[in-house]
C-alpha positions in Angstrom: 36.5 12.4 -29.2 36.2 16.0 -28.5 40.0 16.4 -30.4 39.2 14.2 -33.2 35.9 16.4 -34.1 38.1 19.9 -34.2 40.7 17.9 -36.3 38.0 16.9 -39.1 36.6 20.7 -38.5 40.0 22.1 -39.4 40.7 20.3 -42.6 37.0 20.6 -43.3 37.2 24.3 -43.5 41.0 24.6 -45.3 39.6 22.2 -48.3 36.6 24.5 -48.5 38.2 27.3 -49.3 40.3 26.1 -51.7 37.3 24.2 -53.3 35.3 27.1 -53.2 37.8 29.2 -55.3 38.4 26.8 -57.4 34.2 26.8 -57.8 34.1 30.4 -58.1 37.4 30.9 -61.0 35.3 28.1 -63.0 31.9 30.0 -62.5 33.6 33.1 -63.8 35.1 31.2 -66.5 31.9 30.3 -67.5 30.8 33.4 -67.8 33.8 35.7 -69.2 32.8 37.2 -72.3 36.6 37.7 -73.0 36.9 33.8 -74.9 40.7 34.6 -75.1 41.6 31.2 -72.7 38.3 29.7 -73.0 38.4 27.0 -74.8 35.3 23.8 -75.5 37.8 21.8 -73.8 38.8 24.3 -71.2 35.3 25.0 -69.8 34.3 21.6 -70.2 37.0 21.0 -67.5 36.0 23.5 -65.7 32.9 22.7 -65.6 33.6 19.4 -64.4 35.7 20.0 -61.5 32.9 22.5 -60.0 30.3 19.6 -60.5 33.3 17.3 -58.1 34.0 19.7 -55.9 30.3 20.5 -55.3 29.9 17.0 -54.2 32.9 16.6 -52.5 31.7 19.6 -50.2 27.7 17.8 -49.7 29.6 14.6 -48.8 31.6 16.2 -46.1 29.0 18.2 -44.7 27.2 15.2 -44.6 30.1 13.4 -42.7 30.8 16.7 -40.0 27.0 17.1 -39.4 27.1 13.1 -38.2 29.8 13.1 -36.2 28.4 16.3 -34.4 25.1 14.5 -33.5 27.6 11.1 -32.2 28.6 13.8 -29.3 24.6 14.3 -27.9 23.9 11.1 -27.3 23.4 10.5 -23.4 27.3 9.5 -21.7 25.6 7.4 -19.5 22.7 5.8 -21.3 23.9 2.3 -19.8 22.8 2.9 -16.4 19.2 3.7 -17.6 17.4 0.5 -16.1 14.5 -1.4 -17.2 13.4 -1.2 -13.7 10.4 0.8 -12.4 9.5 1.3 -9.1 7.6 4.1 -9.0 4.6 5.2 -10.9 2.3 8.5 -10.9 -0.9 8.4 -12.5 -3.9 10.2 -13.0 -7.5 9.0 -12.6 -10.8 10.0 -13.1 -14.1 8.5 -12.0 -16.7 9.0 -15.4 -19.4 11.5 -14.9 -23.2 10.5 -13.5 -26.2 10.7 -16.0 -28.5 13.2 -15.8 -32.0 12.8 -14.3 -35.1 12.8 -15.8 -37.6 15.4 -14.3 -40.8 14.7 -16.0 -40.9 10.9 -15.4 -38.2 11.1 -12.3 -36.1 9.2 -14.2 -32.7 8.4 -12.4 -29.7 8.9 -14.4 -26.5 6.0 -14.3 -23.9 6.0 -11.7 -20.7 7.0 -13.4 -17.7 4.1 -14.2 -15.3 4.0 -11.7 -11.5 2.7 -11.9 -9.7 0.0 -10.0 -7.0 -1.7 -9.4 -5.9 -5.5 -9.5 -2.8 -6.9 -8.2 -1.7 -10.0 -10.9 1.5 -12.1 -10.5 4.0 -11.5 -13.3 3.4 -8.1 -14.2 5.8 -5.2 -13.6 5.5 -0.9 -13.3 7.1 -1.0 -16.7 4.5 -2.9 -18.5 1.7 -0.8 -17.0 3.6 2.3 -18.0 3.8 1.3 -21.7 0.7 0.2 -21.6 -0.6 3.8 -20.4 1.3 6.1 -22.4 -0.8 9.6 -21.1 -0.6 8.1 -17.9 -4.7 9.2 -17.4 -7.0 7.0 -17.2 -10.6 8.1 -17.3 -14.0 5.9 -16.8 -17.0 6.2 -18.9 -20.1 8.4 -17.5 -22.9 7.0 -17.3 -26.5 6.7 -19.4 -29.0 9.8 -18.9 -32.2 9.1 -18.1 -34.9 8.8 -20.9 -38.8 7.9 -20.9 -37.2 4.8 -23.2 -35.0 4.1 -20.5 -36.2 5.7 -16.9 -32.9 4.0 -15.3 -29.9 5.0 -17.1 -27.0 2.6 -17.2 -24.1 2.2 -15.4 -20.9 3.5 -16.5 -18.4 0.9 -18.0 -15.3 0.8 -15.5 -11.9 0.7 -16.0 -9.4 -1.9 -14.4 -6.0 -1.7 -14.2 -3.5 -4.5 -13.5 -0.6 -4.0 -11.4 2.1 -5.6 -9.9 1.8 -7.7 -6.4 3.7 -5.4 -4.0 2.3 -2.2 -5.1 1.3 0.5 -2.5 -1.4 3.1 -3.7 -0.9 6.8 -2.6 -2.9 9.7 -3.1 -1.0 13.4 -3.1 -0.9 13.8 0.4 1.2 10.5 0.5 -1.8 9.0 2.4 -1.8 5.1 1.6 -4.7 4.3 0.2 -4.0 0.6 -0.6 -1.8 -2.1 -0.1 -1.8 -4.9 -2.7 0.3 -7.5 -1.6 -1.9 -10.4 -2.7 -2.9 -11.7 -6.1 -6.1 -10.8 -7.2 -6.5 -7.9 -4.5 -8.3 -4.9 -5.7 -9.1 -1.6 -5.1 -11.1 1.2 -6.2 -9.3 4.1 -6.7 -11.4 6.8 -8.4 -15.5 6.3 -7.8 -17.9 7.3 -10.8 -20.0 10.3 -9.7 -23.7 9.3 -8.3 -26.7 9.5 -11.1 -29.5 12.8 -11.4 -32.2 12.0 -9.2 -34.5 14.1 -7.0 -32.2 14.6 -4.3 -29.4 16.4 -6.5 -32.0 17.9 -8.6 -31.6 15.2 -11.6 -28.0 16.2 -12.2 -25.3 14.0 -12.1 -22.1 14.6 -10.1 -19.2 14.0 -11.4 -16.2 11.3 -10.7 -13.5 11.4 -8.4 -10.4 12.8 -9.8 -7.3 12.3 -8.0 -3.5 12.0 -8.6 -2.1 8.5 -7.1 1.4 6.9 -7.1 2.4 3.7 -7.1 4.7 2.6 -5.3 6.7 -1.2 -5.6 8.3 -3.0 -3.0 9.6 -5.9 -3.9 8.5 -9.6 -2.3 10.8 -11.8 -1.4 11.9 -14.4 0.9 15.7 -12.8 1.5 16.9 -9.1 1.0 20.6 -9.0 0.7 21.9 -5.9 2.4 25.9 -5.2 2.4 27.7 -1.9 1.4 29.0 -1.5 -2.4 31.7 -4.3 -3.4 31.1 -6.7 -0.7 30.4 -9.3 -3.0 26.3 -9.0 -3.1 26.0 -9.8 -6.8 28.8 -12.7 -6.9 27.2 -14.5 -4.2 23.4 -13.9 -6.1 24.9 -15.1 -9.0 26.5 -18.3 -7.3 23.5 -19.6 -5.3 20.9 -18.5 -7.9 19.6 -18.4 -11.6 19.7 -14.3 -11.6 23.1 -13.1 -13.7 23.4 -9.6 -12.2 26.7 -7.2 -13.0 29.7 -8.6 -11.3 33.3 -6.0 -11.3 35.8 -5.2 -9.3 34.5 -1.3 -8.6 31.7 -0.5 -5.7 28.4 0.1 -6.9 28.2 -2.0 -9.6 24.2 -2.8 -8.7 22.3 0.3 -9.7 18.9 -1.3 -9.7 17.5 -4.2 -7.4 18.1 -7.5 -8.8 15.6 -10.8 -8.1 16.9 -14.7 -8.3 16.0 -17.6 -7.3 17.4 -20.6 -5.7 16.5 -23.8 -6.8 16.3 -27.1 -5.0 16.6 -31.0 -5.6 13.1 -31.7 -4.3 11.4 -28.3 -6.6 11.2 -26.1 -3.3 12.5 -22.6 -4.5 13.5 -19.3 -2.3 13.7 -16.2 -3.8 16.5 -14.0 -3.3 16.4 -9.6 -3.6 20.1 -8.3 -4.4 19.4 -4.6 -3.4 21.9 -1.7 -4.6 25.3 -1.2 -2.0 23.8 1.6 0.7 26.2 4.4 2.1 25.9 5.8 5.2 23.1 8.4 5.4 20.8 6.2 3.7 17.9 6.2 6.1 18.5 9.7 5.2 17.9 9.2 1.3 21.2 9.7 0.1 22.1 7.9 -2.5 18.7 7.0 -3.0 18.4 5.0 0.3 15.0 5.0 0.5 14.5 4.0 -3.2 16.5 0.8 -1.9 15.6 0.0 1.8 11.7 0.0 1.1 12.4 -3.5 -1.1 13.6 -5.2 2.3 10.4 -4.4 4.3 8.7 -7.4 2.8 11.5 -9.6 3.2 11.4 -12.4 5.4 14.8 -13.0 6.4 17.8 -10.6 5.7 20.9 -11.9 4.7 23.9 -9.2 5.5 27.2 -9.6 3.6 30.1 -7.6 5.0 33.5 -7.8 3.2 36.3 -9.2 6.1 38.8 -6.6 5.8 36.2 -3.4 5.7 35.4 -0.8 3.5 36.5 2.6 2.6 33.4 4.6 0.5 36.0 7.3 -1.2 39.1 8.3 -0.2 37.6 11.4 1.5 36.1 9.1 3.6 37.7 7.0 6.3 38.3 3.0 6.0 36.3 1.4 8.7 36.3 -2.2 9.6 34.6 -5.3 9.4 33.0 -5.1 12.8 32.3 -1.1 12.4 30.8 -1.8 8.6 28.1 -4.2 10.6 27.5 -1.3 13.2 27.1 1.2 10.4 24.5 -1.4 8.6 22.5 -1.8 12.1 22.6 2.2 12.6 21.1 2.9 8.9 18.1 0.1 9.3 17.5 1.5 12.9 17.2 5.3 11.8 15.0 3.6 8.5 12.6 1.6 10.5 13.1 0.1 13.9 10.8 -2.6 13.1 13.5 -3.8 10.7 15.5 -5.3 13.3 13.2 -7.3 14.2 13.7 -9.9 11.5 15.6 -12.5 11.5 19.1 -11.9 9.9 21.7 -13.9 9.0 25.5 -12.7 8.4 28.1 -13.6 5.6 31.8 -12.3 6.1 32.7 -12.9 2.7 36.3 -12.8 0.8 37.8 -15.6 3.6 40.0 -16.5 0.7 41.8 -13.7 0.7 45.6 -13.7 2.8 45.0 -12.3 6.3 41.4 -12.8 6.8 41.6 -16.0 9.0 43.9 -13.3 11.4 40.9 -10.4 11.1 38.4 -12.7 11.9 40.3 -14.3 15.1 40.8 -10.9 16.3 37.1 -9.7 15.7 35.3 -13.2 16.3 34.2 -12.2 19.7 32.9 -8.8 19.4 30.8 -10.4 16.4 28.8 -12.9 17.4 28.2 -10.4 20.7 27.9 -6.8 19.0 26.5 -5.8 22.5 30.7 -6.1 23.8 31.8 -3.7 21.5 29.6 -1.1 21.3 31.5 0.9 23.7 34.4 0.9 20.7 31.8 1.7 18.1 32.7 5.0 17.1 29.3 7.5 17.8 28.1 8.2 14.7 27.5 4.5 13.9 26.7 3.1 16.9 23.0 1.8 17.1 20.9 2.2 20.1 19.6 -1.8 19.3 22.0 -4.9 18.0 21.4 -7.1 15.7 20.3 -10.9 16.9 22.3 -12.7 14.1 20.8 -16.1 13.8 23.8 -17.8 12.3 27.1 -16.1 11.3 29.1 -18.2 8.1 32.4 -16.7 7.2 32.3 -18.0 3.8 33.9 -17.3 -0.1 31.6 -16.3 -2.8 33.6 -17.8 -5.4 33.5 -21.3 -3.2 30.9 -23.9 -4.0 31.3 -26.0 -0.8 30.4 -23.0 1.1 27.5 -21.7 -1.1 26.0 -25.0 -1.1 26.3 -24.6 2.8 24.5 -21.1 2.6 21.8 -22.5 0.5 21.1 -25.1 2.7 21.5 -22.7 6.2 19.1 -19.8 4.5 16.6 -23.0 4.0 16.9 -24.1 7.5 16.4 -20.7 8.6 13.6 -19.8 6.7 12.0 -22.9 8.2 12.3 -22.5 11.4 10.9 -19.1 11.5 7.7 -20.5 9.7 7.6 -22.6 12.3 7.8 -20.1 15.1 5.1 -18.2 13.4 2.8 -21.3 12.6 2.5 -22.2 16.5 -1.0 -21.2 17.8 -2.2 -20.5 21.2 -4.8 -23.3 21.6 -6.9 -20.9 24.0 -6.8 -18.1 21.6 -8.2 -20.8 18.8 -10.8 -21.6 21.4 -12.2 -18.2 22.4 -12.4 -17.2 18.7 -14.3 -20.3 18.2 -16.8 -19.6 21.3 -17.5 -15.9 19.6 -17.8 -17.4 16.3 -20.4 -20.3 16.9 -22.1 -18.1 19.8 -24.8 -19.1 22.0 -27.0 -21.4 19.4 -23.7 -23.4 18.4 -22.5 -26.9 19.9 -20.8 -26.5 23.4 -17.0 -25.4 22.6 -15.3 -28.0 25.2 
């Protein structure tokens, strides 16, 4: 592109200078008072090609000027995604009414604002909605001898996402609304004049909060770049993410769902390949490994003959890559490996890999054997419990039918686990809740 724009700047200016002389001899033409060449039909030609060339000139200025703005346009506009994560407002809780002194007269509480978690909605509907990004609540009435009580200030609510985590400035949480139709108020309306304040209303809380999405889902699929995350999404879901043969072809988290004969449905989070240093935030690791803390099951995908990053970095194994995954959600949060997690080796398809995973079977399904061959700067302090391992092919329907129906089964079963209650728990809760003028608890 770059060569093309000096070619059309080259001929540009050599047919401008000729064009321009070719102007100027007819403007002096024009104005010669020596009529010895300058004839009606001389000058009327003359005058003719000045008029061309002056548009030929416009029109090609017109033509360089465009192709110069086709080179600002953004290189990489493409990878700007549609998905928002992360949102900082600013709120403001309205004002309290003044007081009245001579009747003590009580002025209105300020509005305040708050927040609603609704199904359905996303960060990037709120933001377009809130184009300032401020949101401020009305003050409230002053006190009058028509009206000793002033009014209360209208609120303002704000509907956000399920999933969203409410932070103030000093990243304290503030709230945590992972359930439809939770709410909570962020910025309070100041307190109304009155004698104790000397009939002067305070204002409103005004504070700074982010919001902060983590995705809810019943399976997180975690996996380094090109180990076949989005082609298996794609296979047992209704989600059409990016599929190529290149690492990091994911560059935003991507939600399907699987659907089943009898209507029961699971969702599935395809999260962004990590690299090593994640926990760390490269590669915006935390931006990624937050989605998976409201998983319920995690789903690891490992590609059978390993995977090498750059070429500045070093190929590493099958068995290493599944270390290297444990080490980054272990220097994350340690509570991560306490879910339940299920492991693909995917691309069995492929020549050799029947071979790889003969040789690696063992120290697999016990990671605990080959730690000592773990090299140190992956090797977790805490394995992985793998609930099931399924060497499979992504691009196989026999065996994604057979991963649909294991992630089921597993998903089951640890409702289960969860569902079972201690019958002498149930009863002691019961004896404290009926207390002493209740039936006998038996």
């Amino acid at each position: 592109m770059p060569e093309v724009h000096n070619n059309v700047k080259n001929h540009f200016l050599s047919v401008s200078k000729s064009q321009f002389k070719r102007a100027e001899h007819a403007r002096r033409a024009w104005l010669d008072p020596e009529p010895a060449f300058k004839t009606k039909q001389q000058v009327a030609h003359l005058w003719r090609n000045s008029v061309a060339t002056f548009y030929q000139l416009f029109a090609m200025v017109q033509l360089f000027s465009f192709l110069l703005k086709s080179t600002k346009s953004p290189a990489r506009a493409h990878f700007r995604s549609n998905f928002l994560d992360t949102l900082r407002l600013t709120l403001r809780g309205g004002h309290g009414g003044n007081g009245l002194p001579r009747y003590g007269g009580v002025g209105g509480q300020g509005g305040c604002v708050y927040f609603v978690a609704k199904e359905g909605l996303t960060l990037r509907k709120v933001a377009q909605g809130l184009r300032d990004k401020r949101v401020v609540a009305s003050s409230g009435e002053d006190s009058s001898k028509m009206s000793i009580f002033g009014r209360r200030g209208i609120d303002q609510r704000i509907e956000v996402p399920v999933g969203v985590q409410v932070y103030d400035e000093q990243h304290k949480l503030l709230a945590d609304l992972n359930e439809h139709d939770a709410t909570c108020i962020v910025a309070g309306g100041g307190t109304g004049g009155c004698a104790g304040n000397n009939f002067i209303g305070r204002p409103g809380d005004n504070r700074t909060v982010s919001l902060d999405l983590k995705l809810i889902a019943d399976v997180g699929l975690v996996g380094f770049p090109n180990a076949g995350k989005s082609t298996l999404l794609k296979a047992i879901s209704n989600a059409k993410p990016k599929i190529a043969a290149y690492p990091f072809t994911t560059i935003r988290p991507q939600i399907g769902t699987i659907e089943y004969s009898d209507l029961r449905s699971i969702s599935v989070a395809d999260l962004p390949g990590l690299i090593e240093g994640a926990h760390a935030n490269f590669g915006m690791g935390h931006k990624f490994l937050k989605h998976i803390e409201r998983t319920r099951l995690l789903l690891f995908m490992v590609d059978i003959f390993g995977f090498q990053l750059s070429p500045r970095h070093p190929h590493r194994d099958c068995l290493t890559n599944i270390y290297a995954l444990n080490k980054e959600l272990e220097l994350y949060d340690p509570t991560l490996l306490e879910k339940p997690c299920v492991l693909l080796l995917n691309k069995m398809d492929k020549e050799g890999a029947k071979e790889i995973l003969t040789r690696l079977k063992t120290s697999i399904t016990n990671l605990d054997s080959g730690l000592a061959e773990c090299p140190e700067e992956v090797r977790p302090n805490r394995v992985l419990n793998f609930k099931h391992i399924m060497p499979i092919s992504a691009k196989n329907s026999a065996r994604i039918t057979q991963v649909k129906k294991q992630l089921r089964e597993t998903l089951d079963d640890v409702a289960a686990e969860h569902s079972v209650a201690d019958g002498e728990m149930i009863k002691e809760q019961l004896q404290q809740r009926v207390g002493v003028i209740g039936p006998k608890i038996t």
